[in-house]
PDB file of the backbone (N, CA, C, O) and the ligand in Angstrom, with CONECT records:
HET     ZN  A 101       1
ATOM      1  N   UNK A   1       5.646  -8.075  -1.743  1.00  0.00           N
ATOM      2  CA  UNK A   1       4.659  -7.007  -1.578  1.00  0.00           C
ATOM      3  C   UNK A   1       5.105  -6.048  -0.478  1.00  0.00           C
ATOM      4  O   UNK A   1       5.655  -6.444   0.550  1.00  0.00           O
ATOM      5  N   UNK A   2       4.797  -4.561  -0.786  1.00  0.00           N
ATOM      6  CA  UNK A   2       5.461  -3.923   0.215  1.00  0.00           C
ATOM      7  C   UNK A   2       3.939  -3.545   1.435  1.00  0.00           C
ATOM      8  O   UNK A   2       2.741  -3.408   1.188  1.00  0.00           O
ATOM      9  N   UNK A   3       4.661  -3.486   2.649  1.00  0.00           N
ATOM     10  CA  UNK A   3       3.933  -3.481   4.065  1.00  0.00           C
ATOM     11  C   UNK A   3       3.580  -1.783   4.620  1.00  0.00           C
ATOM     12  O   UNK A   3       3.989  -1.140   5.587  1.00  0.00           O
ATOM     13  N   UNK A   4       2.983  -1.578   3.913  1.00  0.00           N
ATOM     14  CA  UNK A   4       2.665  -0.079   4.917  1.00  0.00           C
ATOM     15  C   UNK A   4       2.317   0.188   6.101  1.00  0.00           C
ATOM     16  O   UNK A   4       1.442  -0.404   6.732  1.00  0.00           O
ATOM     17  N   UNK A   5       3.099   1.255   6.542  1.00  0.00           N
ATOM     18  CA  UNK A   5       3.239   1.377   8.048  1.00  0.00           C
ATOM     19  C   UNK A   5       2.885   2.752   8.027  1.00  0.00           C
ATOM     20  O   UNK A   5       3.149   3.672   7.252  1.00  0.00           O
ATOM     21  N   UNK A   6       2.108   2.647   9.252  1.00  0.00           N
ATOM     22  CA  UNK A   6       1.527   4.019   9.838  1.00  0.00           C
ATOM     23  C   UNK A   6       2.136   5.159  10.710  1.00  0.00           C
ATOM     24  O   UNK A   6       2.396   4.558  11.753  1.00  0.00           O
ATOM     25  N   UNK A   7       2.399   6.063  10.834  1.00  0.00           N
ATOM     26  CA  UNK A   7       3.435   6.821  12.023  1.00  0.00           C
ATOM     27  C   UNK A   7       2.300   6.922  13.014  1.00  0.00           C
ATOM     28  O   UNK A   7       1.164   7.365  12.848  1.00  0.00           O
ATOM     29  N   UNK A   8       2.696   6.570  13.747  1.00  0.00           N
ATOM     30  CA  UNK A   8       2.485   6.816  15.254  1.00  0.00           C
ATOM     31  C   UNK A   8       2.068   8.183  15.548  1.00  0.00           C
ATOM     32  O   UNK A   8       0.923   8.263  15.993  1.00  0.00           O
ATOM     33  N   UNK A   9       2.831   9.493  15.385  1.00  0.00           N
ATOM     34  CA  UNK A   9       2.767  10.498  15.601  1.00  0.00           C
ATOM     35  C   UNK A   9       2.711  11.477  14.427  1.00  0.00           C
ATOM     36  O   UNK A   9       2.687  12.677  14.700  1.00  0.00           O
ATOM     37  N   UNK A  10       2.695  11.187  13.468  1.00  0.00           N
ATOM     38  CA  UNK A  10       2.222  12.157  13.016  1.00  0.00           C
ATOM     39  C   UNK A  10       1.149  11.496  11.960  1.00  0.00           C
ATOM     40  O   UNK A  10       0.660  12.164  11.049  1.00  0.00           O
ATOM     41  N   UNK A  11       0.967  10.690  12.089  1.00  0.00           N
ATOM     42  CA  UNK A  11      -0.084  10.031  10.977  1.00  0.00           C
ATOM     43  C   UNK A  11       0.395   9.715   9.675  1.00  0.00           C
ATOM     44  O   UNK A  11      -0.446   8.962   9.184  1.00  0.00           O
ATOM     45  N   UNK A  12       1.110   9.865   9.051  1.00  0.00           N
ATOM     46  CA  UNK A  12       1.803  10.071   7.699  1.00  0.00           C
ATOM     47  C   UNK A  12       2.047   8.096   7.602  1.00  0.00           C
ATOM     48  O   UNK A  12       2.532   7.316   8.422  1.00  0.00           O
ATOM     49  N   UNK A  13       1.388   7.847   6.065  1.00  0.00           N
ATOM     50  CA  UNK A  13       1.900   6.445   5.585  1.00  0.00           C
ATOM     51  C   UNK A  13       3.467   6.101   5.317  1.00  0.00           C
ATOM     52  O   UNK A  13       3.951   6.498   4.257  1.00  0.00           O
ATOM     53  N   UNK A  14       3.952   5.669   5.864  1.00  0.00           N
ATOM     54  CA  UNK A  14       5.208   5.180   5.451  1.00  0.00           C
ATOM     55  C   UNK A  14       5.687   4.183   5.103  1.00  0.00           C
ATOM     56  O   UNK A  14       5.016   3.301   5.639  1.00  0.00           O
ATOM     57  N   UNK A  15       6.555   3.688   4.444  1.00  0.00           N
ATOM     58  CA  UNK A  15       7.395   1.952   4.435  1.00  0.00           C
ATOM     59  C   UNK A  15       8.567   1.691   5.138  1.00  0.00           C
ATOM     60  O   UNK A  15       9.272   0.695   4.978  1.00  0.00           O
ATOM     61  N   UNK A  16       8.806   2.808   6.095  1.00  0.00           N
ATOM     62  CA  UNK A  16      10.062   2.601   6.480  1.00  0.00           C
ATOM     63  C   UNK A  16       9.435   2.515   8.213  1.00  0.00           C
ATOM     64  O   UNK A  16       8.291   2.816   8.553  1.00  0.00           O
ATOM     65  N   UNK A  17      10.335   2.116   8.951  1.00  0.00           N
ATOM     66  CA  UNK A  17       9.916   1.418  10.549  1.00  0.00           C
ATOM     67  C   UNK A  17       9.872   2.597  11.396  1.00  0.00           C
ATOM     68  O   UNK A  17       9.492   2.666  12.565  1.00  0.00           O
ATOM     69  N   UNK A  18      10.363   3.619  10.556  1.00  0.00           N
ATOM     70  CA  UNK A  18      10.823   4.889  11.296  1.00  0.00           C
ATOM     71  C   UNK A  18      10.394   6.194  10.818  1.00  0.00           C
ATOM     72  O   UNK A  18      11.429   6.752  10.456  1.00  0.00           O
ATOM     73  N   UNK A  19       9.542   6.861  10.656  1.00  0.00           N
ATOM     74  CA  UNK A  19       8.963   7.939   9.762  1.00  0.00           C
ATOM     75  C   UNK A  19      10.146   9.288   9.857  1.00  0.00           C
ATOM     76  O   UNK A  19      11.035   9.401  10.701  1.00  0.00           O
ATOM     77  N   UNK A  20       9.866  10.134   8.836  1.00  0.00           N
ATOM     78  CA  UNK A  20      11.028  10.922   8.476  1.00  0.00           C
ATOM     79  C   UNK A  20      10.585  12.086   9.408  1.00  0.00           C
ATOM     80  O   UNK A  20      11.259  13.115   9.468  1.00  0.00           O
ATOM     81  N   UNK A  21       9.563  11.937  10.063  1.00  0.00           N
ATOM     82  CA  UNK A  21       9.412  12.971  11.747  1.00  0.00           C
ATOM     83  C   UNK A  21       9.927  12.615  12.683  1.00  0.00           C
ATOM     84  O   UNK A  21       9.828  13.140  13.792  1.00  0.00           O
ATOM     85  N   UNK A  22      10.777  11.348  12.305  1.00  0.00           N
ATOM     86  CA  UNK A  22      11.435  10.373  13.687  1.00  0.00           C
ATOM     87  C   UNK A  22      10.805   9.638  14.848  1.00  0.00           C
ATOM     88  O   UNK A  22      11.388   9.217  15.847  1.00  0.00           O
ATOM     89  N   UNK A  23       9.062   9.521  14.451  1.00  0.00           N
ATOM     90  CA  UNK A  23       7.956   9.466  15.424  1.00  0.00           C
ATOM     91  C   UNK A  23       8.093   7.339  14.224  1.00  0.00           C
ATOM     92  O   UNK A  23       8.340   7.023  13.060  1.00  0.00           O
ATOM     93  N   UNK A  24       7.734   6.556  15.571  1.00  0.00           N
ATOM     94  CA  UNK A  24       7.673   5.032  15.068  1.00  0.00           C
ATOM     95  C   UNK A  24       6.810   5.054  14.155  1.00  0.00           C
ATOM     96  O   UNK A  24       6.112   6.066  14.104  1.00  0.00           O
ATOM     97  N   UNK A  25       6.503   3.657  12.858  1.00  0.00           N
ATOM     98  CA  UNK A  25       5.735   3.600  12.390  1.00  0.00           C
ATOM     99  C   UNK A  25       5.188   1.935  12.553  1.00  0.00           C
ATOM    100  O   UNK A  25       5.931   1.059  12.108  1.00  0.00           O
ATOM    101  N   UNK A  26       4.403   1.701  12.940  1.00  0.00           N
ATOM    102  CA  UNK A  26       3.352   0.833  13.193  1.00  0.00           C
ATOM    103  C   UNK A  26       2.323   0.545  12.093  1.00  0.00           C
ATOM    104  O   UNK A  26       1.891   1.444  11.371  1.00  0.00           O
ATOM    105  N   UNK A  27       1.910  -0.847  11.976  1.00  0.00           N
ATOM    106  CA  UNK A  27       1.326  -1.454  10.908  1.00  0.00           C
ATOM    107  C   UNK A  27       0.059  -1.121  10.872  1.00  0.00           C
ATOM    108  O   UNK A  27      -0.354  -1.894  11.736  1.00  0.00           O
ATOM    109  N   UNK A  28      -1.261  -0.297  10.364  1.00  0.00           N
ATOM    110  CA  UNK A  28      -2.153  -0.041  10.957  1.00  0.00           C
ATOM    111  C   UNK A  28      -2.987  -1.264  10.602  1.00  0.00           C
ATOM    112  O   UNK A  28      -2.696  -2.191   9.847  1.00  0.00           O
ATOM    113  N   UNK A  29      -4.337  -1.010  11.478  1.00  0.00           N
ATOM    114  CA  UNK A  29      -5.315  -2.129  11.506  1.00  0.00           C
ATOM    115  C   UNK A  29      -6.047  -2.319  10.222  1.00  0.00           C
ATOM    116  O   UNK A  29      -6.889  -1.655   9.618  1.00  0.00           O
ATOM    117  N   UNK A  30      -5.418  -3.493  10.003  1.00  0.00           N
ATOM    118  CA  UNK A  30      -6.364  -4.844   8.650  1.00  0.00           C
ATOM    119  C   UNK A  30      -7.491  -4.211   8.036  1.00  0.00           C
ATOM    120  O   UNK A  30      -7.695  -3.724   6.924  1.00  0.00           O
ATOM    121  N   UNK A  31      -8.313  -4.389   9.311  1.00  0.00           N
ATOM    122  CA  UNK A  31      -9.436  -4.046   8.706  1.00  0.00           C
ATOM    123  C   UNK A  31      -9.808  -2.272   7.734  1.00  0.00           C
ATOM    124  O   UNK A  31     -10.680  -2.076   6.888  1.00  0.00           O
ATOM    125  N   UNK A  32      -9.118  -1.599   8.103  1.00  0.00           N
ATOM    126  CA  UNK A  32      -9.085  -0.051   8.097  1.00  0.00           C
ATOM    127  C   UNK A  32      -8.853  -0.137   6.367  1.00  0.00           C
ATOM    128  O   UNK A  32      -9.459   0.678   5.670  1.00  0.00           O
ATOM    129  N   UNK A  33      -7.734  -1.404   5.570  1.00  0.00           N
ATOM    130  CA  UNK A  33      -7.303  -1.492   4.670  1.00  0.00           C
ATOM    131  C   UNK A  33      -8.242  -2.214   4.011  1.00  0.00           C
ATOM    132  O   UNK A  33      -8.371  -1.544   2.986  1.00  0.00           O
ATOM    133  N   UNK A  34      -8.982  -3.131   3.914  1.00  0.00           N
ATOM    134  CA  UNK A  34      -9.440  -4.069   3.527  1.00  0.00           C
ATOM    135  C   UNK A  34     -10.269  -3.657   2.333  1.00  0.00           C
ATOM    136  O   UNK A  34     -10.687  -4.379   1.427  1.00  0.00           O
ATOM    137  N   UNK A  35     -10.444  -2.187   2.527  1.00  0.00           N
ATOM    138  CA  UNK A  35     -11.509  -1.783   1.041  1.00  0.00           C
ATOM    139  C   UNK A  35     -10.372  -1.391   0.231  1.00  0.00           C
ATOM    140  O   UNK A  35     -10.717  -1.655  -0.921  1.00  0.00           O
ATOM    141  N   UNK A  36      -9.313  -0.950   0.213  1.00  0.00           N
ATOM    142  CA  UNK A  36      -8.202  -0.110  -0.352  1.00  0.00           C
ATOM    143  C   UNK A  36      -7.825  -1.466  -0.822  1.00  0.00           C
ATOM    144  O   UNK A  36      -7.618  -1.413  -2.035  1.00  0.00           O
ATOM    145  N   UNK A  37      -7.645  -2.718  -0.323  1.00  0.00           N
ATOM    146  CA  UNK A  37      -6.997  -3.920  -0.660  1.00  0.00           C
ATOM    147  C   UNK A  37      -7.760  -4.838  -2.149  1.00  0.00           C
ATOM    148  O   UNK A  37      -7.227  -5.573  -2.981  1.00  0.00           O
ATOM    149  N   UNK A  38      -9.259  -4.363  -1.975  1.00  0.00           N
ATOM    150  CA  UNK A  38      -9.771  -4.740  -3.075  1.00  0.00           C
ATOM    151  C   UNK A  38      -9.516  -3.748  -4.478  1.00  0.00           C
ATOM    152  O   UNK A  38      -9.501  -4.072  -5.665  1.00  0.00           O
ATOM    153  N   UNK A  39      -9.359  -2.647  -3.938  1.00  0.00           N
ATOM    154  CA  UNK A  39      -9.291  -1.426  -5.215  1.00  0.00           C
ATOM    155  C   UNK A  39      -7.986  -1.733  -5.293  1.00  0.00           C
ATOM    156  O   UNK A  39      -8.204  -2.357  -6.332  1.00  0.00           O
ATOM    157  N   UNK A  40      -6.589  -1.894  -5.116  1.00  0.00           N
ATOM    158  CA  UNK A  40      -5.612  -2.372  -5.232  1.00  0.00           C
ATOM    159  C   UNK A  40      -5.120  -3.640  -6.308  1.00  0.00           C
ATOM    160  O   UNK A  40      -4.527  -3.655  -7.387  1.00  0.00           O
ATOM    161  N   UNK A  41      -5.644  -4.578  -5.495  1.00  0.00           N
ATOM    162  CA  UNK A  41      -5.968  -5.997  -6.396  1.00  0.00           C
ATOM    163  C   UNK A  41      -6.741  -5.855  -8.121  1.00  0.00           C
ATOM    164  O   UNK A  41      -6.443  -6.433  -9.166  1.00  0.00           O
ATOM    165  N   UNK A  42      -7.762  -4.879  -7.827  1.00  0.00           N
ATOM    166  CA  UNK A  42      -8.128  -4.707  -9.546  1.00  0.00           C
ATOM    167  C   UNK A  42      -7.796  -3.805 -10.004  1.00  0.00           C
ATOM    168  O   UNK A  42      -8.135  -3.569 -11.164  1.00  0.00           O
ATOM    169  N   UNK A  43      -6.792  -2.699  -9.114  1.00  0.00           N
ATOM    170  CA  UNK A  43      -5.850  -2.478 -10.269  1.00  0.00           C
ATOM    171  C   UNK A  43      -4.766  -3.204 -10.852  1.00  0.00           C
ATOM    172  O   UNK A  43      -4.272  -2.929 -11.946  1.00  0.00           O
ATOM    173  N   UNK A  44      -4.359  -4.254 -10.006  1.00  0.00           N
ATOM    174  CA  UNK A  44      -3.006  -4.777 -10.344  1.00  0.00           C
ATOM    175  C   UNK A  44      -3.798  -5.890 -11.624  1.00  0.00           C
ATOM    176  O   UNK A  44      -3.026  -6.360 -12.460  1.00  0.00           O
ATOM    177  N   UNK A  45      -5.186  -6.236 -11.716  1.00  0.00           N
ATOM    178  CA  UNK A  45      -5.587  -7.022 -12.690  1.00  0.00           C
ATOM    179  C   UNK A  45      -6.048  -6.207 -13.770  1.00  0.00           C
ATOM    180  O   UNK A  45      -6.094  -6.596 -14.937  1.00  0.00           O
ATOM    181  N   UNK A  46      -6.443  -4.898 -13.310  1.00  0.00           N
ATOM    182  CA  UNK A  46      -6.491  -3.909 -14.653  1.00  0.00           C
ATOM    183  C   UNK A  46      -5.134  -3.810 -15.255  1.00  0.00           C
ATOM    184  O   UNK A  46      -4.985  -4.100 -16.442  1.00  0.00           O
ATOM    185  N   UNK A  47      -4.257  -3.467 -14.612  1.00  0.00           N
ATOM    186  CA  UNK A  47      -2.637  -3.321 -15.143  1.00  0.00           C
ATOM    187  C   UNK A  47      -2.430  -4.422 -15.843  1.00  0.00           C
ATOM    188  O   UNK A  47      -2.282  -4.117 -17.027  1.00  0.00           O
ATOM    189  N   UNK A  48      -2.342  -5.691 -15.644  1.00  0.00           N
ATOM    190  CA  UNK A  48      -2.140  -6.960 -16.310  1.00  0.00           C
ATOM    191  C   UNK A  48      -2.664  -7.023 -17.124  1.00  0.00           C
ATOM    192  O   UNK A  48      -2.096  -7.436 -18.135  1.00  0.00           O
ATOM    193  N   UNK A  49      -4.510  -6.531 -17.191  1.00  0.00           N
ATOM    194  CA  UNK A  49      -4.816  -6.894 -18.634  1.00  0.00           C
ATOM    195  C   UNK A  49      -4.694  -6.022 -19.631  1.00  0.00           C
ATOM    196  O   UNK A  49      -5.095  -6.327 -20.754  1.00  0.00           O
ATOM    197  N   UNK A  50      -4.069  -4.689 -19.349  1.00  0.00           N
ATOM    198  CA  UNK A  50      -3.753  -3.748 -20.095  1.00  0.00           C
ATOM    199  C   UNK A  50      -2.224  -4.158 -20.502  1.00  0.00           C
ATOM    200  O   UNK A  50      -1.678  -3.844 -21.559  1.00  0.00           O
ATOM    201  N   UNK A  51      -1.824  -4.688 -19.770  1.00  0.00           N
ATOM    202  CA  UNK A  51      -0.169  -5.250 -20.485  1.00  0.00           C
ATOM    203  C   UNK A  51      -0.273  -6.360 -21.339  1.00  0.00           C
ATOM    204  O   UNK A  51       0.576  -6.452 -22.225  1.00  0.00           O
ATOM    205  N   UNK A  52      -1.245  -7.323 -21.242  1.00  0.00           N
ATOM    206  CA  UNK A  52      -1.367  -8.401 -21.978  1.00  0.00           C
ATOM    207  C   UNK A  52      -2.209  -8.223 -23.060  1.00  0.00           C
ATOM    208  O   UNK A  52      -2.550  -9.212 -23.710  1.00  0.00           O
ATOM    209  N   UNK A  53      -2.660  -6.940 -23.401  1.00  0.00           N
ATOM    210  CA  UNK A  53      -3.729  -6.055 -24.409  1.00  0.00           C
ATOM    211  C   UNK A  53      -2.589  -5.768 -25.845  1.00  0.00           C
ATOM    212  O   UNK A  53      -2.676  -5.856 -27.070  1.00  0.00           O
ATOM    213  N   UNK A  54      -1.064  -5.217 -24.389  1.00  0.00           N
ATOM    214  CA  UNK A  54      -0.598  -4.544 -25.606  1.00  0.00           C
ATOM    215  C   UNK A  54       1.115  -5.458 -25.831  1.00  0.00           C
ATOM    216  O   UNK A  54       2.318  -5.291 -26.037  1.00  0.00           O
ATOM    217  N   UNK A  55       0.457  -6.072 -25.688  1.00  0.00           N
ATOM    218  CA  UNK A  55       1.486  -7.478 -26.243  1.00  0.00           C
ATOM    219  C   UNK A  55       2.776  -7.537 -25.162  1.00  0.00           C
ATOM    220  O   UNK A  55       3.889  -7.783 -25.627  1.00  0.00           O
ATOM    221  N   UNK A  56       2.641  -7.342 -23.925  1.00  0.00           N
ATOM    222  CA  UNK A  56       3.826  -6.982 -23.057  1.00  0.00           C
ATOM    223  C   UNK A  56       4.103  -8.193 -22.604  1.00  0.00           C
ATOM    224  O   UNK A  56       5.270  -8.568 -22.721  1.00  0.00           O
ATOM    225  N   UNK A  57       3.351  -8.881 -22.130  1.00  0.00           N
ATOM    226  CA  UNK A  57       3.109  -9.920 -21.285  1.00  0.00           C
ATOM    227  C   UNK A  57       3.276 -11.405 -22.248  1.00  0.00           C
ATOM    228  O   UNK A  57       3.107 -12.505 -21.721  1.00  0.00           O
TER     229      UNK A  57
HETATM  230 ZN    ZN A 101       5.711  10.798  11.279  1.00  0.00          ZN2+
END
């Protein structure tokens, strides 16, 4: 699973440790994610059951 990281300075989501403003990127706080983490999760179970709908799976 990939880890999103926050820039420091300019705010911008990133995956890389280092944002492309050259400003650090830092993991932001759990909780901030935790609603995005549920809408996430049922998409990845909407996706599945739409792949296993159409014979992918
Ligand atoms: Zn940045």
């Amino acid at each position: 699973m990939l880890k999103i990281l926050k820039c420091k300075k300019c705010g911008d989501y990133t995956l890389k440790e280092t944002c492309s403003c050259n400003g650090k990127a830092i993991t932001p706080k759990p909780a901030k994610f935790s609603l995005e983490d549920k809408y996430a999760s049922y998409r990845r179970k909407a996706k599945l059951d739409s792949l296993k709908g159409e014979g992918l799976l």
